[in-house]
Wavefront OBJ file of the C-alpha trace (Angstrom):
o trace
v -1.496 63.982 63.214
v -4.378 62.787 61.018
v -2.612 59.067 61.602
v -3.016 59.539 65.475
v -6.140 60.932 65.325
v -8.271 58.194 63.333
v -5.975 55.314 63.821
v -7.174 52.377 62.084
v -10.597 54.058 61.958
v -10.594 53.926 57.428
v -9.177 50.048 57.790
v -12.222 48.802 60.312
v -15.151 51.327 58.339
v -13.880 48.915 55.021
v -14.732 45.767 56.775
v -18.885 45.695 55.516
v -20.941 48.545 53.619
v -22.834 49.093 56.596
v -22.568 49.867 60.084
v -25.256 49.527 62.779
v -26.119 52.048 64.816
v -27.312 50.376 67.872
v -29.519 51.739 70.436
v -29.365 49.563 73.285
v -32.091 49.960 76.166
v -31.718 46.081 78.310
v -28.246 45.263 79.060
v -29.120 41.330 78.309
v -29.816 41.685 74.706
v -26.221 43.314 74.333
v -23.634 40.328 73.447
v -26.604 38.007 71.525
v -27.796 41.184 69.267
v -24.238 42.031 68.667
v -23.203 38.112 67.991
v -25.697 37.982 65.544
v -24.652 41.256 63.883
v -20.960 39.871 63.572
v -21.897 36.527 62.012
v -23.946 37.963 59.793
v -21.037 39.943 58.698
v -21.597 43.109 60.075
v -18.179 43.335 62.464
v -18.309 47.129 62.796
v -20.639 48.271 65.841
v -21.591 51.628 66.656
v -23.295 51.589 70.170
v -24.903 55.173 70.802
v -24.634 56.522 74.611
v -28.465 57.406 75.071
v -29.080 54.947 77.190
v -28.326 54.384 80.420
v -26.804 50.715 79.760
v -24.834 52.337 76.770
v -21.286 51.585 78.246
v -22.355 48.506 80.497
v -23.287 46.904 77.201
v -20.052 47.839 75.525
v -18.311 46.665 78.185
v -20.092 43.412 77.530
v -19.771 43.039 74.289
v -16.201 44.143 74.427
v -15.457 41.279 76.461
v -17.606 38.190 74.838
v -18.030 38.908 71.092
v -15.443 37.978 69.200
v -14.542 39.551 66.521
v -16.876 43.147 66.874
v -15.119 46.141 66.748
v -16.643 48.491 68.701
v -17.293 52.024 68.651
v -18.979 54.969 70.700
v -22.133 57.279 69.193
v -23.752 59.971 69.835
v -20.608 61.119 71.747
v -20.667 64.976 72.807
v -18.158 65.408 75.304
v -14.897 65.097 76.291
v -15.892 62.812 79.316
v -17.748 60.414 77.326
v -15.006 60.485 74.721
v -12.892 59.032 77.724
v -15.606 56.647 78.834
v -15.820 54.861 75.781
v -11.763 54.712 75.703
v -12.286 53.255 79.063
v -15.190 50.756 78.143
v -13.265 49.646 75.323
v -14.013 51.054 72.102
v -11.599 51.692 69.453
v -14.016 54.685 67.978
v -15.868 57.288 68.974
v -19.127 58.390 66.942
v -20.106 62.224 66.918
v -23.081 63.850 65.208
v -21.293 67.322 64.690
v -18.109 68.542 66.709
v -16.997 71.309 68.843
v -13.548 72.661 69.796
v -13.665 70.782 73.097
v -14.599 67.457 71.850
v -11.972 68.146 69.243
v -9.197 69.029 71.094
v -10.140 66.254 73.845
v -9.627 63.900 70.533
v -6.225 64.705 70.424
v -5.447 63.901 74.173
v -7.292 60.311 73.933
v -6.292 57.246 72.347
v -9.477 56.538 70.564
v -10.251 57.399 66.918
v -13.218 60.029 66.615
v -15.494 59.780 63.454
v -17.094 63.767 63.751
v -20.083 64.678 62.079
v -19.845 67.594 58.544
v -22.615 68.420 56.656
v -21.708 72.032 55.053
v -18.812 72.614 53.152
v -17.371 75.046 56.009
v -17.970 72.614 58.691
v -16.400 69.797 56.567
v -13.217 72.368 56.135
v -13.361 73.122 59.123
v -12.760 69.191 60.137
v -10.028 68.184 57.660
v -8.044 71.494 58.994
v -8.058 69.571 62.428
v -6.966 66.811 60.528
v -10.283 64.677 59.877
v -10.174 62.961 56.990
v -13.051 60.795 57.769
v -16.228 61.907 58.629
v -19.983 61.343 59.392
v -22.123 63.166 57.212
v -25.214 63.322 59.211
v -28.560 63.663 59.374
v -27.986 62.462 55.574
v -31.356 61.937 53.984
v -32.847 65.216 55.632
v -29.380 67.551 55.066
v -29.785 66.579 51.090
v -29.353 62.464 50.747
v -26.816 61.656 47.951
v -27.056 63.795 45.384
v -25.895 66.599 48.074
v -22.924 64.780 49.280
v -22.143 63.634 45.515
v -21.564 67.661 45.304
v -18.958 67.691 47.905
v -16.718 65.065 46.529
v -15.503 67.481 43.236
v -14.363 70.734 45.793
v -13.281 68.188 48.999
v -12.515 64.840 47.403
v -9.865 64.366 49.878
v -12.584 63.509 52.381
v -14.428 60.573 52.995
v -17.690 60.143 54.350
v -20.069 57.705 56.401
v -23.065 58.991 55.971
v -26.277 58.088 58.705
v -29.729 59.507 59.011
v -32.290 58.038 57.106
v -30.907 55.326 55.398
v -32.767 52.151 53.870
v -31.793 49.126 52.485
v -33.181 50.862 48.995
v -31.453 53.875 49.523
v -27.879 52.555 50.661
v -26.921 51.270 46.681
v -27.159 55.103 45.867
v -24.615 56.120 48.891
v -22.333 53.224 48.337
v -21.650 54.195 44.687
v -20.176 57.530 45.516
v -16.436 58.085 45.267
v -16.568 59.817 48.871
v -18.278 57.141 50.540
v -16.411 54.529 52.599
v -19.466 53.274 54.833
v -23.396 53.918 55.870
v -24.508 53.562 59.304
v -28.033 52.589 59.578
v -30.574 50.673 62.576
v -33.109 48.658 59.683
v -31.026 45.296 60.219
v -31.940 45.886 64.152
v -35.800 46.376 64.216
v -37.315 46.658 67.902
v -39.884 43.696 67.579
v -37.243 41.351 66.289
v -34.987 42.222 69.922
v -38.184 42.223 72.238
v -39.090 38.710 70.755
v -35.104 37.435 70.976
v -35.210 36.521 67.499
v -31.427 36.789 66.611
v -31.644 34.736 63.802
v -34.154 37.325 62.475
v -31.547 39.694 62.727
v -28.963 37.497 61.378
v -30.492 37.397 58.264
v -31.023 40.971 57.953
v -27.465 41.467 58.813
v -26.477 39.096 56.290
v -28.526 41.066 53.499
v -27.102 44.070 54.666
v -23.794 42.897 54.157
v -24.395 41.875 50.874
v -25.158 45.726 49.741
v -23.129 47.558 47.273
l 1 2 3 4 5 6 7 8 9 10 11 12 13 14 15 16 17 18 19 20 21 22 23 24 25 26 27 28 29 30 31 32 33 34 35 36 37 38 39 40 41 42 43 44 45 46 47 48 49 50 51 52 53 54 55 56 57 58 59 60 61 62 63 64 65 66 67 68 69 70 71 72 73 74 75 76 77 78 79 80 81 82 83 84 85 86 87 88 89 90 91 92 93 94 95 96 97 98 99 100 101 102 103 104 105 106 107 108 109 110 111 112 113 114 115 116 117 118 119 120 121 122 123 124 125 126 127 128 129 130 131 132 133 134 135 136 137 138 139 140 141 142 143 144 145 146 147 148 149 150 151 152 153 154 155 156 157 158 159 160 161 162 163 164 165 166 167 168 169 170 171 172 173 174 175 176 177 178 179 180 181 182 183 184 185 186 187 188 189 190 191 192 193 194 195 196 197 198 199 200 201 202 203 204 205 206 207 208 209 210 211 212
C-alpha cells in the first residue's frame, strides 16, 4: 500500500537537500525559473496551486525542462489532486490532510507528500500508510528541536519539513535522522524573477544545493 501510495516519492526527495517551493504568478517566467533551478542542481520542484497559472506553468515546465521532477503544493482537494496527475506531476504537496484528500490518494496515480505536525496527526498518517511527510509550518510549529523529539517515539517516519526555512537554518534540519528534505522559496526571491535574472537564481540554487 505504502509502495503505491508514495511511489518513487523517498527516491526523487534524495536528489538535493532542498526543494523549492515555487509560487508562480506570470506563466512566462515558468520554464526559465525552473531551468535555472535544475542546473543549479535543484531537480525537485514543488509548484503551489495559488495561482491562477499554477497548472498552465506545470504543464510548461513538464513539457520543456528537462530533467525537473515536478510536483503539486498547496493541494487540498481531491480535484486538484487529479489536476496535477493530469498536468503532469509525479507528486502532490499538502499542508495537512483530510479523509477525502486521503482516500482520493489512493484512487490516483500520483504520490501525495501530506502535511503532520502533532504526534496524533503524524499517527494518524503512517496508519494510512504515509511514511513520508511534510512537517509544516516548521519554524512556527517548534523548528528542529521539536521535530528532533518526534524521531525517538516515530522514527519510522520521515519528514520534509517547510515553513520558515533559511539558508542558516536548513544545516540544523538536514542533520536530523528524520529528515530526508527542506522545502524552502529563499533561492527564488521576487526581485531576482521581475528583473529575469536567472543566473541570479542559478547561483542561489547552486548554494542551496551545496547545503548539508
Amino acid at each position: 500500500m505504502t509502495e503505491t501510495l508514495q511511489k518513487g516519492l523517498e527516491a526523487a526527495l534524495k536528489l538535493a537537500p532542498v526543494v523549492p517551493v515555487m509560487v508562480i504568478e506570470n506563466v512566462k517566467d515558468a520554464v526559465p525559473l525552473a531551468r535555472a533551478l535544475v542546473q543549479g542542481g535543484l531537480p525537485v520542484l514543488e509548484i503551489t496551486l495559488r495561482t491562477e497559472t499554477a497548472l498552465d506553468s506545470i504543464r510548461a515546465i513538464v513539457a520543456e525542462v528537462e530533467g525537473a521532477i515536478i510536483g503539486s503544493g498547496t493541494v487540498l482537494t481531491s480535484q486538484q489532486l487529479r489536476d496535477s496527475r493530469k498536468a503532469g506531476c509525479t507528486f502532490a504537496v499538502s499542508p495537512g490532510s483530510t479523509g477525502k484528500l486521503l482516500s482520493a490518494a489512493e484512487d490516483e496515480d500520483i504520490a501525495l507528500l501530506p502535511g503532520g505536525v502533532t504526534a496524533s496527526e503524524c499517527m494518524a498518517l503512517l496508519e494510512w500508510g504515509y511514511i513520508i511527510q511534510k512537517f509544516f509550518p516548521a519554524e512556527p510549529a517548534g523548528g528542529a528541536a521539536y521535530l528532533a523529539s518526534l524521531a525517538s517515539p516515530l522514527p519510522q517516519i520521515k519528514f520534509c519539513p517547510t515553513g520558515g526555512i533559511t539558508p542558516a537554518l536548513a544545516p540544523s534540519y538536514l542533520k536530523l535522522s528524520n529528515v530526508i528534505t527542506v522545502g524552502g522559496s529563499w533561492m527564488i526571491p521576487k526581485a531576482l524573477i521581475a528583473a529575469g535574472d536567472w543566473a541570479g537564481i542559478e547561483k542561489l540554487a547552486r548554494e542551496a544545493s551545496a547545503l548539508k
